[in-house]
KEVEX-346595 format. One record per atom (N, C-alpha, C): residue number from 1; atom name; x, y, z. Coordinates in steps of 0.02 Angstrom, whole numbers, m for minus. Example, Ala and Ser with C-alpha at 12.3 -4.5 7.8 and 13.67 -1.06 7.14 Angstrom:
<atoms>
<1,N,<660,m284,390>>
<1,CA,<615,m225,390>>
<1,C,<660,m165,390>>
<2,N,<642,m112,354>>
<2,CA,<684,m53,357>>
<2,C,<645,2,394>>
</atoms>
This chain:
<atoms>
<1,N,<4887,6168,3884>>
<1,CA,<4858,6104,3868>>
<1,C,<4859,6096,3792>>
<2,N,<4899,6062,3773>>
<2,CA,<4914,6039,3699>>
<2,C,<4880,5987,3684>>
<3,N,<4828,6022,3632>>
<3,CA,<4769,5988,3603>>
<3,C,<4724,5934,3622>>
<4,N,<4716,5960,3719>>
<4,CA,<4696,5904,3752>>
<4,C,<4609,5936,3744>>
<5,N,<4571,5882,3782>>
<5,CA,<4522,5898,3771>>
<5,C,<4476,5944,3848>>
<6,N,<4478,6018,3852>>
<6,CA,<4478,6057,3900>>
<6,C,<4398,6022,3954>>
<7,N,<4347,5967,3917>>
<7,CA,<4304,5949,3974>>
<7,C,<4334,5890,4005>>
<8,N,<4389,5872,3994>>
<8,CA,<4451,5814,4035>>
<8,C,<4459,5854,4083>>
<9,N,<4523,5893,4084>>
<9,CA,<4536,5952,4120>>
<9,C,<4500,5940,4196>>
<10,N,<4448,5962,4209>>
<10,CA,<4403,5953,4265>>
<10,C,<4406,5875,4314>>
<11,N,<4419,5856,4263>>
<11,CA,<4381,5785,4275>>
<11,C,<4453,5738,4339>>
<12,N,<4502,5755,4260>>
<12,CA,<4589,5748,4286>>
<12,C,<4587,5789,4369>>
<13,N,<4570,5852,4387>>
<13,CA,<4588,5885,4432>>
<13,C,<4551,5868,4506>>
<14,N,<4477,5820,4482>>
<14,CA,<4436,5795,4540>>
<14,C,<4491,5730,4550>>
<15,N,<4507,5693,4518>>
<15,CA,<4553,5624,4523>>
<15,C,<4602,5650,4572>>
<16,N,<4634,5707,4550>>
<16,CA,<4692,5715,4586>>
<16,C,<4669,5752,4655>>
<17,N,<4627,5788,4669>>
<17,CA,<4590,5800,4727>>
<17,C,<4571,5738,4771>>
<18,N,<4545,5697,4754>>
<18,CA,<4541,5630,4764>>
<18,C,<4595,5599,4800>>
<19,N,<4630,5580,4752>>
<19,CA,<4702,5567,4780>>
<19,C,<4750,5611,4850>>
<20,N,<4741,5674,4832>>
<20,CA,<4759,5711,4887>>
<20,C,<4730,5717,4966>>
<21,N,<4656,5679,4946>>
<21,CA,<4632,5695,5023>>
<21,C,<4622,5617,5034>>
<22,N,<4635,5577,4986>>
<22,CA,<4649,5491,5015>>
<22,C,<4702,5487,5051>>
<23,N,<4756,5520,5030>>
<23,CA,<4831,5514,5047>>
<23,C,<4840,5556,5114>>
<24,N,<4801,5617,5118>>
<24,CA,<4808,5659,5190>>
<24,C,<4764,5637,5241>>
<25,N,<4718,5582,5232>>
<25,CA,<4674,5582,5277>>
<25,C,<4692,5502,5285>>
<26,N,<4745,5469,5271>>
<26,CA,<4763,5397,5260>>
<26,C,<4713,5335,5253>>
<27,N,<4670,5377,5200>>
<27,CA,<4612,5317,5162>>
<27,C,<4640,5281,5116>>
<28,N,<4675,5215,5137>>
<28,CA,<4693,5164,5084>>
<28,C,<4646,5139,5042>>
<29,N,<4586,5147,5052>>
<29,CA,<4546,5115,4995>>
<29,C,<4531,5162,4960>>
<30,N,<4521,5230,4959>>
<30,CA,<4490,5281,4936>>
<30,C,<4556,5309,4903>>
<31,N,<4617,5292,4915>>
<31,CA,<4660,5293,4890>>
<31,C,<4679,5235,4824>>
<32,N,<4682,5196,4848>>
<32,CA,<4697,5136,4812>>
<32,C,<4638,5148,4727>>
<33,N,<4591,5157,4738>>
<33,CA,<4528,5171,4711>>
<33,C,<4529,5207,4643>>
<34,N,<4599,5259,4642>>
<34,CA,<4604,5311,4598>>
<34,C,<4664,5283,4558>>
<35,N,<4673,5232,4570>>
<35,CA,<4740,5196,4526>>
<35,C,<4709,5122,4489>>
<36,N,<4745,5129,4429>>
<36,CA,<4710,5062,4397>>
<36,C,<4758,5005,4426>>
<37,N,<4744,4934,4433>>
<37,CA,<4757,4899,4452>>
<37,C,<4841,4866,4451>>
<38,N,<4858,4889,4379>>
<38,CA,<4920,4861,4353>>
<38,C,<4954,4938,4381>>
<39,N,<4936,5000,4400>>
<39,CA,<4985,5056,4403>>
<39,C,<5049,5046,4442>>
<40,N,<5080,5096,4423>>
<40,CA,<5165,5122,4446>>
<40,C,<5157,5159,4486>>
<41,N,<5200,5153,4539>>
<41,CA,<5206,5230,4567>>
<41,C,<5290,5227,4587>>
<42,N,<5319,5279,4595>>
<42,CA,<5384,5303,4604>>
<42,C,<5403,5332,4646>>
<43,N,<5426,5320,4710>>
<43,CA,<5421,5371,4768>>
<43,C,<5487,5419,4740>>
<44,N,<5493,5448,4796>>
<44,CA,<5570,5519,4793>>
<44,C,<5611,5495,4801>>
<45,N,<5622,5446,4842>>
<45,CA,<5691,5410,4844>>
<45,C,<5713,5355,4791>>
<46,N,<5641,5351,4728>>
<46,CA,<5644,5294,4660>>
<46,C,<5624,5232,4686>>
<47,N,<5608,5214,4731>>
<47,CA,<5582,5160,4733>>
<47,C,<5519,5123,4694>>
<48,N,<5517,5108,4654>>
<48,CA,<5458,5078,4599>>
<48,C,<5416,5026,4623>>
<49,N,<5355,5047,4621>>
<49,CA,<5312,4994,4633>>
<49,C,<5261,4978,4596>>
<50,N,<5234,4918,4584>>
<50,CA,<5204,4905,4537>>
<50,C,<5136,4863,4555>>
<51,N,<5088,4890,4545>>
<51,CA,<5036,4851,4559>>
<51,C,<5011,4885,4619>>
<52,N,<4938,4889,4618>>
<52,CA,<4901,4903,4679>>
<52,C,<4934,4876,4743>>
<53,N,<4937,4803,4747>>
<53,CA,<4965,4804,4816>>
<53,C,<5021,4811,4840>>
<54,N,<5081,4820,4794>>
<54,CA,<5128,4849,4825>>
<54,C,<5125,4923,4823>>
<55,N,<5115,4980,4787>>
<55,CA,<5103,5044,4817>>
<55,C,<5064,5049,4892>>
<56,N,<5001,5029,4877>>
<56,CA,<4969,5020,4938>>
<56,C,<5012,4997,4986>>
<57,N,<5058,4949,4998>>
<57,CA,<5103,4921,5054>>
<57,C,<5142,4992,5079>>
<58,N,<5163,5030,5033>>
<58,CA,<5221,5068,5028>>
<58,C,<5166,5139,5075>>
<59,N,<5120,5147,5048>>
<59,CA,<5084,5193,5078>>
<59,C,<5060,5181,5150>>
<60,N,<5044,5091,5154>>
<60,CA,<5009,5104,5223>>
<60,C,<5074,5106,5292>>
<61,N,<5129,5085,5262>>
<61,CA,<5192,5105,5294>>
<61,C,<5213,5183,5302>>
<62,N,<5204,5219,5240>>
<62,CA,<5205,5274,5264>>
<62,C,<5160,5330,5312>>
<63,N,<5092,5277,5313>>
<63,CA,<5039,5335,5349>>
<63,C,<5061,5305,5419>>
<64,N,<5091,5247,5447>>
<64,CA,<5091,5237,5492>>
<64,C,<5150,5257,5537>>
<65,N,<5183,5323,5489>>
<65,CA,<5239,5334,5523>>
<65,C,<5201,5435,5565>>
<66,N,<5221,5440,5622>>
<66,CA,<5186,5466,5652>>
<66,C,<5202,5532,5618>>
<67,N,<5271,5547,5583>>
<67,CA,<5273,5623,5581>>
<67,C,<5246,5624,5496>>
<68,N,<5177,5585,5476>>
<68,CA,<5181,5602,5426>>
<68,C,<5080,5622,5420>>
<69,N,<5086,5619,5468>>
<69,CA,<4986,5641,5497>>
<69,C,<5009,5735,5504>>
<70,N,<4944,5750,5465>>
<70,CA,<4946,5822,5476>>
<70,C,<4974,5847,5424>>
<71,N,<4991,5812,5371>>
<71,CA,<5007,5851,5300>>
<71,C,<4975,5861,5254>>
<72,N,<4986,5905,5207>>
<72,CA,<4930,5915,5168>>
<72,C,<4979,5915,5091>>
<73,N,<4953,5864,5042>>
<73,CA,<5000,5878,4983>>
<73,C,<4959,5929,4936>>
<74,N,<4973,5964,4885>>
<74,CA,<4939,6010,4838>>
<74,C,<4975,6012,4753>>
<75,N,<4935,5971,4709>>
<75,CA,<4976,5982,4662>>
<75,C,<4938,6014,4627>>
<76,N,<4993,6065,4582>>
<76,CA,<4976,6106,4521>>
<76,C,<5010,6135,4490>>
<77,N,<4986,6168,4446>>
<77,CA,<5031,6189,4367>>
<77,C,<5024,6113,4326>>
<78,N,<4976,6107,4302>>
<78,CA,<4959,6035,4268>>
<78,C,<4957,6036,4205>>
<79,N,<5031,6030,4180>>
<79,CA,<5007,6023,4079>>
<79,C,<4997,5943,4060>>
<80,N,<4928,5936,4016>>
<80,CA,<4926,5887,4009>>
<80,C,<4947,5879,3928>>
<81,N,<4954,5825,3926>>
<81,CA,<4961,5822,3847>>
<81,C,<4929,5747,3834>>
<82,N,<4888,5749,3781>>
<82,CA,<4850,5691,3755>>
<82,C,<4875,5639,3723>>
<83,N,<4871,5577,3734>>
<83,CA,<4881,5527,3725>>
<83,C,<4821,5469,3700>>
<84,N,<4851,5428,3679>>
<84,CA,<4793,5355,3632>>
<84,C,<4765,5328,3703>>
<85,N,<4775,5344,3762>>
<85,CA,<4766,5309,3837>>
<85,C,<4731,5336,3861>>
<86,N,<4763,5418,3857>>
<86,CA,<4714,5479,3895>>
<86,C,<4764,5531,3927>>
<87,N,<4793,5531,3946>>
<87,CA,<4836,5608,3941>>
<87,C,<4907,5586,4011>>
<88,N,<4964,5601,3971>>
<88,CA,<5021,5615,4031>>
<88,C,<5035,5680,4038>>
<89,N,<5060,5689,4089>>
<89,CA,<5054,5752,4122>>
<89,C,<5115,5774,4167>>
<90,N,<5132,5828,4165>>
<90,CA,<5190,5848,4207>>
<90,C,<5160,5896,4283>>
<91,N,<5186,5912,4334>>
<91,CA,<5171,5968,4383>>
<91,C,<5206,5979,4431>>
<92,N,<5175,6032,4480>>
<92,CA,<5206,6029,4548>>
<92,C,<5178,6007,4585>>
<93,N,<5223,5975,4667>>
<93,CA,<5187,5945,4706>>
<93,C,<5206,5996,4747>>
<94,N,<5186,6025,4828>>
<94,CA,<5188,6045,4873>>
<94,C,<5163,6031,4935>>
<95,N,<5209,6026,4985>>
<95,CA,<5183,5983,5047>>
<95,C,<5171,6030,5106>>
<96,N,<5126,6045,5131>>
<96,CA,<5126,6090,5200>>
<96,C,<5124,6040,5267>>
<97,N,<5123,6093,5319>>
<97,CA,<5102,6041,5396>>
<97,C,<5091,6093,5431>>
<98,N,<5047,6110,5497>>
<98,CA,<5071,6129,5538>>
<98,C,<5077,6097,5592>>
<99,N,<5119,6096,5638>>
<99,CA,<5135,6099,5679>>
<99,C,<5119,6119,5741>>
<100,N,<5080,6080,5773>>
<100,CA,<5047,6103,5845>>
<100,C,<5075,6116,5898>>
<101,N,<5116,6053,5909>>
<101,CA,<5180,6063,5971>>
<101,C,<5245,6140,5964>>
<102,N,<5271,6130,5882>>
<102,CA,<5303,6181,5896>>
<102,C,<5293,6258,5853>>
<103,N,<5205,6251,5849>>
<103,CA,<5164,6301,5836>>
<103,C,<5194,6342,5762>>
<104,N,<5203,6295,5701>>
<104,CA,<5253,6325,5659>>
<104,C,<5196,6290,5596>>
<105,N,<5199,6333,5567>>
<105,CA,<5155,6335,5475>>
<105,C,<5221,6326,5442>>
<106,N,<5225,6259,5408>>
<106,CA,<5274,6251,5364>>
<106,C,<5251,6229,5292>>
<107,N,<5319,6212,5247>>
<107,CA,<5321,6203,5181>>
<107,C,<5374,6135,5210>>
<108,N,<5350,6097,5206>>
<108,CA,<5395,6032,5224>>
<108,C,<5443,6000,5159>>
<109,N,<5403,6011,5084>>
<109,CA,<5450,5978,5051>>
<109,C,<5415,6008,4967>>
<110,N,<5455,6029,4902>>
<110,CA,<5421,6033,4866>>
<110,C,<5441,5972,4810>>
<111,N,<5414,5966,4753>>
<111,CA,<5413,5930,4675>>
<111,C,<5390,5944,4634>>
<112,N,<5417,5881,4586>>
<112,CA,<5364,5874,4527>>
<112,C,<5362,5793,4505>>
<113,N,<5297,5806,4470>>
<113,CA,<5290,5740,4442>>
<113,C,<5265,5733,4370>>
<114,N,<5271,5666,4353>>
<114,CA,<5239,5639,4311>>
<114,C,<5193,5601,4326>>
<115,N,<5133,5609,4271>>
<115,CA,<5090,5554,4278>>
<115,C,<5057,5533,4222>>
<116,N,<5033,5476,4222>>
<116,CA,<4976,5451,4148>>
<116,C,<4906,5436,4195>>
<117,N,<4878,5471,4159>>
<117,CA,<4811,5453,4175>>
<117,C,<4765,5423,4109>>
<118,N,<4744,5364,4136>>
<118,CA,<4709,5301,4072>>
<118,C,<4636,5315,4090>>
<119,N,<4601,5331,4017>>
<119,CA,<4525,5349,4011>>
<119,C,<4502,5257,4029>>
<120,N,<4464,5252,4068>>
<120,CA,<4433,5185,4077>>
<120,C,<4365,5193,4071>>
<121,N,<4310,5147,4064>>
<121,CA,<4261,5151,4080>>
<121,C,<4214,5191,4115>>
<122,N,<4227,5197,4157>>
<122,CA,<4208,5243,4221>>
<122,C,<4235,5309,4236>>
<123,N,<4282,5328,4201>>
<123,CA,<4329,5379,4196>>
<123,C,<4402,5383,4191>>
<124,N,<4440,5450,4221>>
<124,CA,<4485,5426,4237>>
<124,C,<4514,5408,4286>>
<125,N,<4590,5360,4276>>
<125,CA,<4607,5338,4338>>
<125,C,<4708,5337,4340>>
<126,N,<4743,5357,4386>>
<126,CA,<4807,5353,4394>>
<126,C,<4826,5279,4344>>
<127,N,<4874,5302,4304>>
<127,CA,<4907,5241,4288>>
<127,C,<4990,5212,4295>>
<128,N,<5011,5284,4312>>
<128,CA,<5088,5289,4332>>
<128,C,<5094,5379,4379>>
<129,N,<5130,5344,4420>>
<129,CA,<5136,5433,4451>>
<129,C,<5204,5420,4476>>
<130,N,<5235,5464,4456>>
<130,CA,<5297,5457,4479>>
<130,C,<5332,5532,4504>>
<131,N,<5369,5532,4577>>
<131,CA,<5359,5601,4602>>
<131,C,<5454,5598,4620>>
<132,N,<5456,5663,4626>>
<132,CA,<5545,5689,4613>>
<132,C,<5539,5752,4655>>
<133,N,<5608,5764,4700>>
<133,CA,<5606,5821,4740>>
<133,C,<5608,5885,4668>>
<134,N,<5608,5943,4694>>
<134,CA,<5630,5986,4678>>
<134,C,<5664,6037,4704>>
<135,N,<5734,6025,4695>>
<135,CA,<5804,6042,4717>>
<135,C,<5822,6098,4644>>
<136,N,<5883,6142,4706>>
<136,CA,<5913,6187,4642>>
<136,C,<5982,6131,4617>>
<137,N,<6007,6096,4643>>
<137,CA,<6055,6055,4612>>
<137,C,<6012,5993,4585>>
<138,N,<5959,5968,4565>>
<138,CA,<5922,5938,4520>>
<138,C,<5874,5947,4501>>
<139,N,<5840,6003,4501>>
<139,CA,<5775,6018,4458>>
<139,C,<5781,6018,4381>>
<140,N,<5736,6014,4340>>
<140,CA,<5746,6019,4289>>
<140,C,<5760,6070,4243>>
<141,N,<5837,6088,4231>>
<141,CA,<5852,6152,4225>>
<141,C,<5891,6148,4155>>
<142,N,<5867,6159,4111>>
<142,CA,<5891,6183,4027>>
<142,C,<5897,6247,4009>>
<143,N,<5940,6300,4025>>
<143,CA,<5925,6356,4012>>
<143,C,<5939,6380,3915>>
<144,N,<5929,6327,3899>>
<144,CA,<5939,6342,3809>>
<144,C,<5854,6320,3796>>
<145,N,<5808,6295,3829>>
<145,CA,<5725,6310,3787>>
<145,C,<5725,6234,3782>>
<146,N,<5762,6165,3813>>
<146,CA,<5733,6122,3797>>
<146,C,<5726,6069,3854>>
<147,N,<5712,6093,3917>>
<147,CA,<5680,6050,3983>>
<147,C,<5618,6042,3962>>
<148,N,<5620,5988,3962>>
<148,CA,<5519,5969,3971>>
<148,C,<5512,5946,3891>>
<149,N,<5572,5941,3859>>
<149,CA,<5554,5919,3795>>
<149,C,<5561,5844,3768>>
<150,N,<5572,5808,3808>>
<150,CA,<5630,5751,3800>>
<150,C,<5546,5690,3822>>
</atoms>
């Protein structure tokens, strides 16, 4: 954490807890809730959306697709770095499920993302999240010391 301020830290990691059990338990409002109004979001396939109600559109389409109940997302490894807004941030995402019918504990999909999180009034809140598989033919791979610098 580059010269962020370590009682953020906490605060950033309830938001994203937040977010994680809005999104697994398909609470659109409790979801919606943790994003400021004007936010971005970026799915895996790049699709950009802008504004509360179109993410929200994009999400309540996705909870209503049946094989997507029963997952659990988990992000971490969170460097934040401080900003005039309140901190962007890089990490991993990780997706589990299990599987009842064919009795199987999986790893369904991994990533990473970006995100800005904007200090508001009330705290903080998502202001862009934008999420990317993580593949060995596209991960972010600089083996000379300068991925993650750009």
């Amino acid at each position: 954490m580059t010269d962020a301020n370590w009682a953020d830290y906490p605060k950033i990691q309830t938001l994203i807890a937040e977010y994680v059990w809005a999104l697994d338990t398909a609470d659109i409002g409790r979801l919606g809730a943790v994003f400021t109004d004007d936010a971005v979001f970026e799915d895996t396939a790049g699709n950009v959306y802008e504004g509360r109600a179109a993410f929200e559109g994009y999400f309540r389409t996705l909870m209503a697709t049946p094989a997507f109940r029963g997952r659990q997302h988990h992000i971490d490894n969170l460097l934040l770095t401080p900003t005039e807004w309140g901190y962007a941030t890089r990490s991993y995402w990780t997706v589990t499920k299990w599987h009842s019918e064919a009795g199987k504990k999986i790893f369904e999909v991994i990533g990473h993302s970006t995100d800005n999180f904007r200090r508001t009034d009330t705290g903080f809140l998502f202001s862009e999240r934008r999420v990317h598989y993580w593949r060995d033919v596209d991960c972010p791979w600089e083996p000379d010391g300068t991925a993650g610098n750009s």
